[in-house]
VEXDRENLO-135703 format. One record per residue (C-alpha): x, y, z; residue number from 1; residue in three letters. Coordinates in Angstrom, 3 decimals. Example, Ala and Ser with C-alpha at 12.3 -4.5 7.8 and 13.67 -1.06 7.14 Angstrom:
2
node u=12.300 v=-4.500 w=7.800 n=1 res=Ala
node u=13.670 v=-1.060 w=7.140 n=2 res=Ser
***
This chain:
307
node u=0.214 v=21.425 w=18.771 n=1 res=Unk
node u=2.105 v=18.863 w=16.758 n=2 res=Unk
node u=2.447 v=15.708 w=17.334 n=3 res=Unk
node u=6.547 v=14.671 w=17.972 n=4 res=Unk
node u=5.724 v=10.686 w=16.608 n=5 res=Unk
node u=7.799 v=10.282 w=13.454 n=6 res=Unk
node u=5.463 v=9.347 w=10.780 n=7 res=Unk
node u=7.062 v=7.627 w=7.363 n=8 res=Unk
node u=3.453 v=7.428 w=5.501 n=9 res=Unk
node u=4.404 v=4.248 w=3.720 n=10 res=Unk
node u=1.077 v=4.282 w=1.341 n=11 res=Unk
node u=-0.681 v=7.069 w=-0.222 n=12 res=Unk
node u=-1.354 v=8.672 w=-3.619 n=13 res=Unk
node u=-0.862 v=11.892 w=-5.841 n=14 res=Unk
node u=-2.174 v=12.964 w=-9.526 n=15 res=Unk
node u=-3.079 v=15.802 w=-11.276 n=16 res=Unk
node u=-6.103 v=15.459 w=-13.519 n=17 res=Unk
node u=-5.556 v=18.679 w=-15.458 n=18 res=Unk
node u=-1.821 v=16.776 w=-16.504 n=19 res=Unk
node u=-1.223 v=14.497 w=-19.313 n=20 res=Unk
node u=-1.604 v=11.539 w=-17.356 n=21 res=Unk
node u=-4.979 v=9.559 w=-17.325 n=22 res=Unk
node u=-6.692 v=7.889 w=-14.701 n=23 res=Unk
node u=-9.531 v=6.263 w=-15.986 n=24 res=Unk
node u=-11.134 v=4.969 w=-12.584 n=25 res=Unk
node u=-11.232 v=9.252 w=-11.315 n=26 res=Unk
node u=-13.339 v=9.614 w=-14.342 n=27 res=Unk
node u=-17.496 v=9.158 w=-14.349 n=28 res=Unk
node u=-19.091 v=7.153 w=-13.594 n=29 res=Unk
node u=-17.142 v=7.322 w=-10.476 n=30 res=Unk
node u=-18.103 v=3.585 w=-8.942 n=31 res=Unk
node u=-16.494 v=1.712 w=-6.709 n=32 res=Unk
node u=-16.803 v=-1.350 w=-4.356 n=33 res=Unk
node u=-17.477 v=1.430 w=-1.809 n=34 res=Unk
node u=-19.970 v=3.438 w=-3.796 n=35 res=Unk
node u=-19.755 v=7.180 w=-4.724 n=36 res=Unk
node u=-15.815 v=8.072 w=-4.985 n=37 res=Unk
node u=-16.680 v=11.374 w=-6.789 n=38 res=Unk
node u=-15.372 v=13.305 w=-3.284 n=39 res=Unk
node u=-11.832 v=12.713 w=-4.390 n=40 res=Unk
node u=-11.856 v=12.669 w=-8.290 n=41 res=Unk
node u=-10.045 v=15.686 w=-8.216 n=42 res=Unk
node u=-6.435 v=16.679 w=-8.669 n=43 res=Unk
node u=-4.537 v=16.068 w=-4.984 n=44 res=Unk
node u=-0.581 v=17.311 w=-4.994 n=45 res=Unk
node u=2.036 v=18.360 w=-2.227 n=46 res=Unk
node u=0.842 v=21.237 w=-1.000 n=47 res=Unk
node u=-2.454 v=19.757 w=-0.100 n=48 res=Unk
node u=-0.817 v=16.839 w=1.183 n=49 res=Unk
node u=1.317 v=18.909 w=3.520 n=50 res=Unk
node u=-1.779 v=21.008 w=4.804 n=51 res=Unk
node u=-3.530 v=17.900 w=5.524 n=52 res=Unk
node u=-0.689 v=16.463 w=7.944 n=53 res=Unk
node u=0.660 v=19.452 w=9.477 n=54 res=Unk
node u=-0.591 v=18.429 w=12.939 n=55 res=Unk
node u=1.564 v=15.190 w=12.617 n=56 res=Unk
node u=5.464 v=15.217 w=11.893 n=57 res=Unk
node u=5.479 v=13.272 w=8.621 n=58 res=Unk
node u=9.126 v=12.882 w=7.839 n=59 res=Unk
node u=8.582 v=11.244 w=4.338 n=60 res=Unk
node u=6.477 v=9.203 w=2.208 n=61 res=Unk
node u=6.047 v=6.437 w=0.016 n=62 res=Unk
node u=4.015 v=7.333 w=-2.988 n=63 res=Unk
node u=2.456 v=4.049 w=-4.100 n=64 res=Unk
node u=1.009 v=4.030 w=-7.990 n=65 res=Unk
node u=-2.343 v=4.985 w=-8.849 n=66 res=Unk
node u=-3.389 v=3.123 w=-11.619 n=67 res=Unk
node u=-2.777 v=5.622 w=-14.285 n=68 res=Unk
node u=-3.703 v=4.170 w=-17.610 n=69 res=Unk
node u=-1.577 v=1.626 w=-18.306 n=70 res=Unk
node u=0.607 v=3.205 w=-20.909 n=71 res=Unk
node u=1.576 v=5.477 w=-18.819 n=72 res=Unk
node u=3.340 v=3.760 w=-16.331 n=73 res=Unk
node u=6.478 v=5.018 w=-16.842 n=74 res=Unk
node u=5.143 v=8.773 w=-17.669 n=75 res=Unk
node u=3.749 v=8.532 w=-14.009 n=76 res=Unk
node u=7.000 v=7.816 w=-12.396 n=77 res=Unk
node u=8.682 v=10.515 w=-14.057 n=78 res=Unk
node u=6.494 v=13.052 w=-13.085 n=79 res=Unk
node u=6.520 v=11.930 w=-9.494 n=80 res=Unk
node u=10.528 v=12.281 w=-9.442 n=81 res=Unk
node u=9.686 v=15.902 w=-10.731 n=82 res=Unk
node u=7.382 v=16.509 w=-7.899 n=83 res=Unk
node u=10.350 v=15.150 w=-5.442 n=84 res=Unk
node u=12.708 v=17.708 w=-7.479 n=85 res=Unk
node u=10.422 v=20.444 w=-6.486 n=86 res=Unk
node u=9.001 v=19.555 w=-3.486 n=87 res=Unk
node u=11.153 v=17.300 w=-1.715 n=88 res=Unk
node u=8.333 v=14.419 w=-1.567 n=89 res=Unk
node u=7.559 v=11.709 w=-2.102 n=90 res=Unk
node u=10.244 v=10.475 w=-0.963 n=91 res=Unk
node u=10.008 v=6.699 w=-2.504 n=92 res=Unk
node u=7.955 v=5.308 w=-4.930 n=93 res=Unk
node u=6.315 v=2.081 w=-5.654 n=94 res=Unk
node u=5.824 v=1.504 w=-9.789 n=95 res=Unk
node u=3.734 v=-0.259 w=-11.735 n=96 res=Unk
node u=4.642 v=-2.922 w=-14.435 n=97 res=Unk
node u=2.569 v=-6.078 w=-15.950 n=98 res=Unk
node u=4.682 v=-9.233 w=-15.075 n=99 res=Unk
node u=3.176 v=-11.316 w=-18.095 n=100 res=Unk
node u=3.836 v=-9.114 w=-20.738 n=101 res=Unk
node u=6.202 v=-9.731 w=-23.834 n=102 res=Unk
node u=7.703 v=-6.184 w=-22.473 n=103 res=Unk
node u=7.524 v=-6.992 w=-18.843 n=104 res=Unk
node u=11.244 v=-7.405 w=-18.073 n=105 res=Unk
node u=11.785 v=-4.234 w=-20.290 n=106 res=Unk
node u=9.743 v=-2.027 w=-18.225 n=107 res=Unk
node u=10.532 v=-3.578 w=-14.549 n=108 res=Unk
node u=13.725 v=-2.462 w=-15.921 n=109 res=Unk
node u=13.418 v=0.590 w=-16.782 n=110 res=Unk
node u=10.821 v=1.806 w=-13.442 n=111 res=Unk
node u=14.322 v=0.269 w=-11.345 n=112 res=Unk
node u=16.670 v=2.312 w=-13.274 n=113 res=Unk
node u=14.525 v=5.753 w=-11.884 n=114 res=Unk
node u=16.222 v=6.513 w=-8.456 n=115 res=Unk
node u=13.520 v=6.875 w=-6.597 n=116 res=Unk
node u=12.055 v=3.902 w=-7.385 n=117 res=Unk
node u=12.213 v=0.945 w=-4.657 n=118 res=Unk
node u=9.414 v=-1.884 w=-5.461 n=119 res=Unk
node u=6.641 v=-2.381 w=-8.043 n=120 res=Unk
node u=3.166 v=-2.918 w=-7.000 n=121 res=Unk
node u=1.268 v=-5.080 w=-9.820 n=122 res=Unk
node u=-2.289 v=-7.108 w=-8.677 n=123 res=Unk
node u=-3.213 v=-10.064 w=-9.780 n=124 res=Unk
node u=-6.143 v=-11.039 w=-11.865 n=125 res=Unk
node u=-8.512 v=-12.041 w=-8.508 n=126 res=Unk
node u=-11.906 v=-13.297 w=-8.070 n=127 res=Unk
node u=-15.558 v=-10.942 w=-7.492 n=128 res=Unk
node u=-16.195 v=-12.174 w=-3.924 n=129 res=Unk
node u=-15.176 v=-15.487 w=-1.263 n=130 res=Unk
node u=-17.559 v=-17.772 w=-3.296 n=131 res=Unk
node u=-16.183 v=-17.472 w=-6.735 n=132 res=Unk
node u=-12.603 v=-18.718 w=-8.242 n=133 res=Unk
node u=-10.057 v=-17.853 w=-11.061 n=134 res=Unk
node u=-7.328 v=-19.767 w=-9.909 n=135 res=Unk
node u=-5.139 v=-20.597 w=-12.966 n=136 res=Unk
node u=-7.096 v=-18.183 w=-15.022 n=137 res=Unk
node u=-4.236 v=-15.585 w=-16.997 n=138 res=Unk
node u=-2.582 v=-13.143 w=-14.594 n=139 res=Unk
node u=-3.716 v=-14.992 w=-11.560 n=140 res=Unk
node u=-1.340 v=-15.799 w=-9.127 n=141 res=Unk
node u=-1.322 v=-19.868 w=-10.345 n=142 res=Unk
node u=0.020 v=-18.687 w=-14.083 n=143 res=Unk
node u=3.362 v=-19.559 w=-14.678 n=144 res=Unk
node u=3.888 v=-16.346 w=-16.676 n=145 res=Unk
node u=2.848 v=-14.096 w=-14.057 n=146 res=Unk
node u=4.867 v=-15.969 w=-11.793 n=147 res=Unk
node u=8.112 v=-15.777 w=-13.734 n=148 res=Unk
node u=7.429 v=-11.956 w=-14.036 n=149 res=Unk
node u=7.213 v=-12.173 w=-10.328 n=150 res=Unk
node u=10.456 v=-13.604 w=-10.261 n=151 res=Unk
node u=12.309 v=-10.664 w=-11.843 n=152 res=Unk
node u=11.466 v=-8.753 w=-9.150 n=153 res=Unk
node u=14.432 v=-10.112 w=-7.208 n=154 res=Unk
node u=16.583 v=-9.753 w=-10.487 n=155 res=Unk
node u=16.414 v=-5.812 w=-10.075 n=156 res=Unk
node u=16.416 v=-5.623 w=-6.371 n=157 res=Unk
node u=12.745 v=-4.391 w=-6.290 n=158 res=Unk
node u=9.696 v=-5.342 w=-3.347 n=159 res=Unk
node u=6.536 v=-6.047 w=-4.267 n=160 res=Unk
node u=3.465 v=-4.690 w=-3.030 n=161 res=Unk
node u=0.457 v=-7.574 w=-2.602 n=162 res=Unk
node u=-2.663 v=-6.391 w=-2.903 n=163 res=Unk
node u=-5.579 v=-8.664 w=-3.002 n=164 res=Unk
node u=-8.521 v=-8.814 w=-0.776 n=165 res=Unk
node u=-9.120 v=-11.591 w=1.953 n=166 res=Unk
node u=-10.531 v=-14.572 w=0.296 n=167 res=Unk
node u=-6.991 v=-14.355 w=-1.706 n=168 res=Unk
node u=-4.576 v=-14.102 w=1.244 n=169 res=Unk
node u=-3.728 v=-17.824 w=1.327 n=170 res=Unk
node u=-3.271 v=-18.495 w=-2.298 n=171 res=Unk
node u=-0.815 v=-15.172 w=-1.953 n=172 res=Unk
node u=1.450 v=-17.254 w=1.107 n=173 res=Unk
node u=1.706 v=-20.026 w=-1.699 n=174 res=Unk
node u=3.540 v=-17.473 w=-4.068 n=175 res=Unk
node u=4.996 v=-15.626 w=-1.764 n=176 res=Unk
node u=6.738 v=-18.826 w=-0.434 n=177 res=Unk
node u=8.441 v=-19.536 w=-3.982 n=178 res=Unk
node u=10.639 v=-16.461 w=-3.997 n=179 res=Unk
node u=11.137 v=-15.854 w=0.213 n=180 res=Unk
node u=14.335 v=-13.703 w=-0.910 n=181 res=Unk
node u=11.286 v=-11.169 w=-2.381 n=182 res=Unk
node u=10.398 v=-8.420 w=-0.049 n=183 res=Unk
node u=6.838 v=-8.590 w=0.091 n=184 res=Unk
node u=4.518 v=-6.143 w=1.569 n=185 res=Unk
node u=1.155 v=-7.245 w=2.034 n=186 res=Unk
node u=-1.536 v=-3.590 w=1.041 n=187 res=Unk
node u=-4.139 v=-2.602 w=3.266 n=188 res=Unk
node u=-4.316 v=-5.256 w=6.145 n=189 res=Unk
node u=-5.594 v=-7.692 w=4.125 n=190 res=Unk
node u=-8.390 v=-5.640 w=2.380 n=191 res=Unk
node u=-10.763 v=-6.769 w=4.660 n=192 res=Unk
node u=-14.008 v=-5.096 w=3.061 n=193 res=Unk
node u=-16.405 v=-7.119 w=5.628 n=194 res=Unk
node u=-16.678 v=-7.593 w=8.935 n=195 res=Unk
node u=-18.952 v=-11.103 w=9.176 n=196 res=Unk
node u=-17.233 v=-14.045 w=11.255 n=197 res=Unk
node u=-17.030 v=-15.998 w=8.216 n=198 res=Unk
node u=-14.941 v=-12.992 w=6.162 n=199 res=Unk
node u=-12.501 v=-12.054 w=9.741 n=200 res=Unk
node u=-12.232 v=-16.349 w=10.122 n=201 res=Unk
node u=-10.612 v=-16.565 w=6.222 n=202 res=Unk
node u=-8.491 v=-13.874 w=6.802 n=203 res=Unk
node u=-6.930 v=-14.828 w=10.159 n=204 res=Unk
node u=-6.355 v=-17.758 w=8.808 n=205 res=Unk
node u=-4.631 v=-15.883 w=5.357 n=206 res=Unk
node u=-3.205 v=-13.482 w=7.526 n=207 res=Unk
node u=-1.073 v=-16.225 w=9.619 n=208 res=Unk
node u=-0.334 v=-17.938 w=6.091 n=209 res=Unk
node u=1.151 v=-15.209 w=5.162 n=210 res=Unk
node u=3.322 v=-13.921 w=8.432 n=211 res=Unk
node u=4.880 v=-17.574 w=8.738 n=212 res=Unk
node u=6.411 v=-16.273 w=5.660 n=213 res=Unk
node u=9.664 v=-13.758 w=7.144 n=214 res=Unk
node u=10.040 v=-11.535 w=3.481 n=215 res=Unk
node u=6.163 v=-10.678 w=4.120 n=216 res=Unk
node u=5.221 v=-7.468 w=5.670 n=217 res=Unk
node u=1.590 v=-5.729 w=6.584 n=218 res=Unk
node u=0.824 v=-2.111 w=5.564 n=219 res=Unk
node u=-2.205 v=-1.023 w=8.474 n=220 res=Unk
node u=-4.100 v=0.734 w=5.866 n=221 res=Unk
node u=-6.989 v=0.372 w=3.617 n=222 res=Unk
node u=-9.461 v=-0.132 w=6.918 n=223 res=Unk
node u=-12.621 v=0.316 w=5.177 n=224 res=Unk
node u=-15.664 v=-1.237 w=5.700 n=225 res=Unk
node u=-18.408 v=-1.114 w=2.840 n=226 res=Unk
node u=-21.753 v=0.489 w=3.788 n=227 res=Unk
node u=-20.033 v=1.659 w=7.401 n=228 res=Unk
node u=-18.270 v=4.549 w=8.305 n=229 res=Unk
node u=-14.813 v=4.270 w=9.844 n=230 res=Unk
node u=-14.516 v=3.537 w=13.783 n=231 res=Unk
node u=-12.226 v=3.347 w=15.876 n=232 res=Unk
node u=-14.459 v=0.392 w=17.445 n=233 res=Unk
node u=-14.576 v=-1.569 w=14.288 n=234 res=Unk
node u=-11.255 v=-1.047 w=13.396 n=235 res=Unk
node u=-8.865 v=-1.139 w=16.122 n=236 res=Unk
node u=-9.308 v=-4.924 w=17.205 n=237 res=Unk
node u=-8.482 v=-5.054 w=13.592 n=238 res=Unk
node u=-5.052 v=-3.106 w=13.310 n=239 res=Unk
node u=-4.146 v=-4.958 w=17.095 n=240 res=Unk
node u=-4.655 v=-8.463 w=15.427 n=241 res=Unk
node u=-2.566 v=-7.821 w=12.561 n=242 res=Unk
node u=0.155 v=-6.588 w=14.782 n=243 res=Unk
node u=-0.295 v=-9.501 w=17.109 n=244 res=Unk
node u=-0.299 v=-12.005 w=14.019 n=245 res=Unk
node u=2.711 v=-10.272 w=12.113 n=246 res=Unk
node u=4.750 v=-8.903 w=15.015 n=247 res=Unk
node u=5.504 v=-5.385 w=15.629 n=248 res=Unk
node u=9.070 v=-5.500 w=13.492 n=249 res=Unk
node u=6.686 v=-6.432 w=10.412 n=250 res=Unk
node u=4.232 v=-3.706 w=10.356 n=251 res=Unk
node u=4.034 v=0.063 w=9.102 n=252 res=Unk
node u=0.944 v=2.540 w=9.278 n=253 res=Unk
node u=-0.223 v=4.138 w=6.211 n=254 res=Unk
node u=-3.067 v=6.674 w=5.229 n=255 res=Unk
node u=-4.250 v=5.205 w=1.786 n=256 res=Unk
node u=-5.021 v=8.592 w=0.559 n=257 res=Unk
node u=-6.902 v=10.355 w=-0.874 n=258 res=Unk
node u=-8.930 v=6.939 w=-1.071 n=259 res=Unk
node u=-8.994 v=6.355 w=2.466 n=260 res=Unk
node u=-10.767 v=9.927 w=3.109 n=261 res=Unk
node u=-14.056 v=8.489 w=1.926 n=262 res=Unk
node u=-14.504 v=7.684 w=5.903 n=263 res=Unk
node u=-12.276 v=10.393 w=7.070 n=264 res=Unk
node u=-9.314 v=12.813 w=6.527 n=265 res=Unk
node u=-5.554 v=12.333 w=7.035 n=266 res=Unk
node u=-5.608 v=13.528 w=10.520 n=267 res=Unk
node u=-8.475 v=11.295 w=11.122 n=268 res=Unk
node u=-6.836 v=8.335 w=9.908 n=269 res=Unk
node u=-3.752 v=8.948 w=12.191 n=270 res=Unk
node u=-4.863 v=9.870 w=15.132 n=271 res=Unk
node u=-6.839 v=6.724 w=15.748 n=272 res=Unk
node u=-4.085 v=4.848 w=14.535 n=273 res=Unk
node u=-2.495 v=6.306 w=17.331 n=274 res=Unk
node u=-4.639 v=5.700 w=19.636 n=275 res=Unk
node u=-4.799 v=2.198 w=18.963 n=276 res=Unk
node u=-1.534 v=1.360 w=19.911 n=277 res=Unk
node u=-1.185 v=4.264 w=22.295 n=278 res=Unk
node u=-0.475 v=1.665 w=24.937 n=279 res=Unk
node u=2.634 v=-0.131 w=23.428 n=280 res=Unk
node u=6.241 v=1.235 w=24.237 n=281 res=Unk
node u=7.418 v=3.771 w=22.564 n=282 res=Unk
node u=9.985 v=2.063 w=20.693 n=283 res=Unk
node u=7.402 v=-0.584 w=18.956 n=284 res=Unk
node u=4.980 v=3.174 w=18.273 n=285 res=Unk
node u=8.297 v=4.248 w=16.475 n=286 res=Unk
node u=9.143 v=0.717 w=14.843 n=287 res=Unk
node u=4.930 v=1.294 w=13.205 n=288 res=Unk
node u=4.897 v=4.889 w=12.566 n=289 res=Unk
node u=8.252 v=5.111 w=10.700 n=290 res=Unk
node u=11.283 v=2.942 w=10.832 n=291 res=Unk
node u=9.827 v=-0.371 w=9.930 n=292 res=Unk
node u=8.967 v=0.927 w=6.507 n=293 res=Unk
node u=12.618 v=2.872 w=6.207 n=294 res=Unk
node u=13.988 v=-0.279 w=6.385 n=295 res=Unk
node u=11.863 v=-2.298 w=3.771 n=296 res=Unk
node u=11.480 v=0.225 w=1.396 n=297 res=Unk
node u=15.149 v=1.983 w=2.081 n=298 res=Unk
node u=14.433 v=4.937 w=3.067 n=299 res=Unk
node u=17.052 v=7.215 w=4.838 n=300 res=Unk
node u=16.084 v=10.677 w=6.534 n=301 res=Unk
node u=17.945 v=12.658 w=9.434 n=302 res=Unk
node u=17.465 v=11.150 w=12.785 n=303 res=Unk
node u=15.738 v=12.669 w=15.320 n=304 res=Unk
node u=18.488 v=14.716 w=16.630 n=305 res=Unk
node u=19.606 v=16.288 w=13.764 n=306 res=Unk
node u=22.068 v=14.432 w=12.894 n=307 res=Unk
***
């Protein structure tokens, strides 16, 4: 039976690798910080997308880019407003754009001009691991260029999707604090890849940086763990921390995929995220599952009713 919880998916990805657009990270060698991601090098569109939810009621989507090869950027979000043409999803997309190129403002401009288009997700240079440090390298989130293609983010009305892992989470507060009209929403909880008490200690503390800031947001994605498979043990203290440290208005549930099915399908993914917070009222389940992210990334669908 399905499930009546309104889902907005506010994270996942589609390509086709028989297309014209490349994605040179699904090609061999097919290595990753979490090994072998050969199982989902393949082509995944909206018919497979559909078959994979269709015990949840998934009432749209936000496709998020997937690092295409770089020039084509704007090729990508084309074809995804195609696929929405056809197949009525996804329903919003984040874009990608460099923000320290002699082109940057060109491009930001152009991704904002396609409809469909609501924020631009763009990572910063960042560092291999807790113990190492770039800051004030190019592209890092200390270079003034970067930062002032940051800025035109708020020039076009566009979020921006943060995605760095833990041992970057306070350094991202810092920028995130210079533009607090930007709507910000932080990827994957925090990418918190380990589970030591050193790693969980540096990103509480990023993660509390980063919600005293009101334009930042959590996606509760991304809940891998390298070497382990996904639990619901390891990983719902996790997801009930973030909400505690961020607030229930500030958070939205998202599958990640087809990356996220390294540990376990769609349906996997969601029903433990229901579970987690199967004990919260209904309203803050809906607020999670669905309308937080309609409002930040301005998304409108039929209510409930019909109506």
């Amino acid at each position: 039976m399905k499930d009546d919880l309104r889902i907005v998916d506010a994270h996942h990805h589609l390509w086709d690798l028989h297309g014209a657009i490349r994605y040179p990270w699904l090609e061999p060698p097919y290595v990753s910080r979490h090994g072998d991601h050969s199982a989902f090098c393949r082509s995944y569109l909206p018919d497979e997308y559909r078959r994979d939810t269709s015990l949840h009621d998934v009432i749209a989507t936000v496709h998020v880019e997937a690092e295409c090869a770089r020039e084509h950027d704007l090729d990508e979000t084309r074809w995804l407003t195609e696929l929405n043409a056809r197949h009525g999803m996804p329903n919003v997309l984040v874009a990608h754009a460099w923000l320290d190129t002699p082109d940057a403002e060109e491009i930001i401009g152009q991704q904002s001009r396609f409809a469909l288009v609501r924020g631009i997700r763009s990572k910063p240079v960042t560092s291999a691991g807790p113990r190492e440090s770039v800051r004030g390298q190019p592209r890092t989130m200390q270079d003034d260029r970067w930062l002032r293609g940051l800025g035109l983010l708020e020039k076009y009305r566009l979020s921006w999707d943060l995605r760095v892992p833990w041992w970057h989470l306070e350094e991202a507060a810092e920028v995130a604090a210079i533009y607090p009209r930007l709507p910000i929403v932080l990827n994957h909880t925090g990418c918190l890849w380990d589970r030591d008490e050193a790693a969980i200690a540096t990103w509480r503390l990023g993660m509390k940086a980063l919600a005293a800031l009101p334009n930042v947001y959590c996606k509760l994605s991304g809940l891998l763990v390298t070497g382990k498979p996904w639990t619901f043990a390891d990983n719902a203290p996790i997801i009930r921390e973030a909400i505690s440290i961020f607030g229930v208005d500030r958070c939205m549930f998202a599958s990640n995929v087809p990356p996220d099915t390294l540990k376990g399908s769609w349906d996997f993914l969601y029903t433990n995220f229901k579970r987690s917070v199967v004990d919260l009222p209904r309203d803050d389940q809906e607020k999670l599952f669905s309308r937080n992210a309609m409002r930040f990334y301005r998304i409108e669908v039929p209510s409930a009713d019909g109506a």
